[in-house]
C-alpha positions as CSV (number, residue, x, y, z in Angstrom):
1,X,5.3,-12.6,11.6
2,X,5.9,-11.9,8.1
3,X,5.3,-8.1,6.8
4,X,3.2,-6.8,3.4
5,X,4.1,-3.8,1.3
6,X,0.8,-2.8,-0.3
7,X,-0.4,-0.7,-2.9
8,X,-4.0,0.9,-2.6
9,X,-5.9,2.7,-5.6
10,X,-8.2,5.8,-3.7
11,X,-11.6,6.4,-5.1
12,X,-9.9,9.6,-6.9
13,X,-7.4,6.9,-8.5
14,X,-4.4,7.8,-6.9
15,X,-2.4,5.3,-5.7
16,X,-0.8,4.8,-1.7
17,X,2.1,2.9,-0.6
18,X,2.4,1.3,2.8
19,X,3.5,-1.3,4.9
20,X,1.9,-3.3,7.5
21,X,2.0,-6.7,9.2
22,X,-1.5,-7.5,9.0
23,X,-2.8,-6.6,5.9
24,X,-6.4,-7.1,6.5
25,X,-6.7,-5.2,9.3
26,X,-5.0,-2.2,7.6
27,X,-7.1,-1.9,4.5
28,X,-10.5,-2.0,6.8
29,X,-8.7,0.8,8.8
30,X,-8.6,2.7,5.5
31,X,-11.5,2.6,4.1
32,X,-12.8,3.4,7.8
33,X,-10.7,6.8,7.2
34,X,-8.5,5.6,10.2
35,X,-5.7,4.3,8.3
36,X,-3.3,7.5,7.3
37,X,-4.6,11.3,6.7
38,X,-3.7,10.5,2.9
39,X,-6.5,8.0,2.5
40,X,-8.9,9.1,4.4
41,X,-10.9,11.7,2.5
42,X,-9.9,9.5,-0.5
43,X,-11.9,6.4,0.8
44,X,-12.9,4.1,-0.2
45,X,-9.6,2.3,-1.3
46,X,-8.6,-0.8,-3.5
47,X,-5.9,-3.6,-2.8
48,X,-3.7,-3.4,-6.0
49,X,-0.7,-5.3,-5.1
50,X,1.0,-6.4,-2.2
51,X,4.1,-8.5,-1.8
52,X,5.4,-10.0,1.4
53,X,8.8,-10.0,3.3
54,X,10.0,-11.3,6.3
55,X,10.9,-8.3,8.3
56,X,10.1,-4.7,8.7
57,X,13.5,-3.2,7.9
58,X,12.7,-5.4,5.0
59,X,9.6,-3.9,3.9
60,X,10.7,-0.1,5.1
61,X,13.5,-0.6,2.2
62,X,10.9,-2.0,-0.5
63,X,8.2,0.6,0.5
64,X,11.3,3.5,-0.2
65,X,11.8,1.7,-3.4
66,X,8.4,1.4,-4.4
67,X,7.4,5.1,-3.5
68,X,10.6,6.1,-5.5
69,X,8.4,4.8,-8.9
70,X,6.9,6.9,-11.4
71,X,3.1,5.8,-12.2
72,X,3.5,3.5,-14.9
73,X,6.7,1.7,-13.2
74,X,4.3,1.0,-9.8
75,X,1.3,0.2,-12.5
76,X,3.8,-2.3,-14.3
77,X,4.7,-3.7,-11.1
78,X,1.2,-4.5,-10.4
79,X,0.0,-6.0,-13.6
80,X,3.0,-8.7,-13.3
């Protein structure tokens, strides 16, 4: 089952990075303000960009990557 590294814009306009293998399922549990304690007073959220890999160590070492950007890098990233 392949995994997704995601990036969410809250209603504040900050932006979360995550991963998950069933992408669907985790953006409803956001926006339900069951998905982390980041998101959920900043419900509701917006699928920006996800990518997907095959594994979880996988996507654990893209999320670090990802997280590791400055705003505009991750908003770069997302309007490829």
């Amino acid at each position: 089952m392949p995994w997704h590294i995601y990036i969410l814009e809250c209603k504040d306009g900050k932006l979360y990075t995550g991963i998950t293998n069933n992408l669907s399922r985790r953006i409803k549990a956001h926006n339900s303000g069951n998905g982390c304690r980041y998101t959920k007073y900043r419900a509701p959220v917006k699928l920006l960009y996800s990518e997907e890999v095959l594994d979880k160590p996988s996507a654990l070492k893209r999320e670090i990557q990802i997280k590791r950007l400055r705003r505009p890098k991750k908003l770069a990233l997302i309007a490829k």
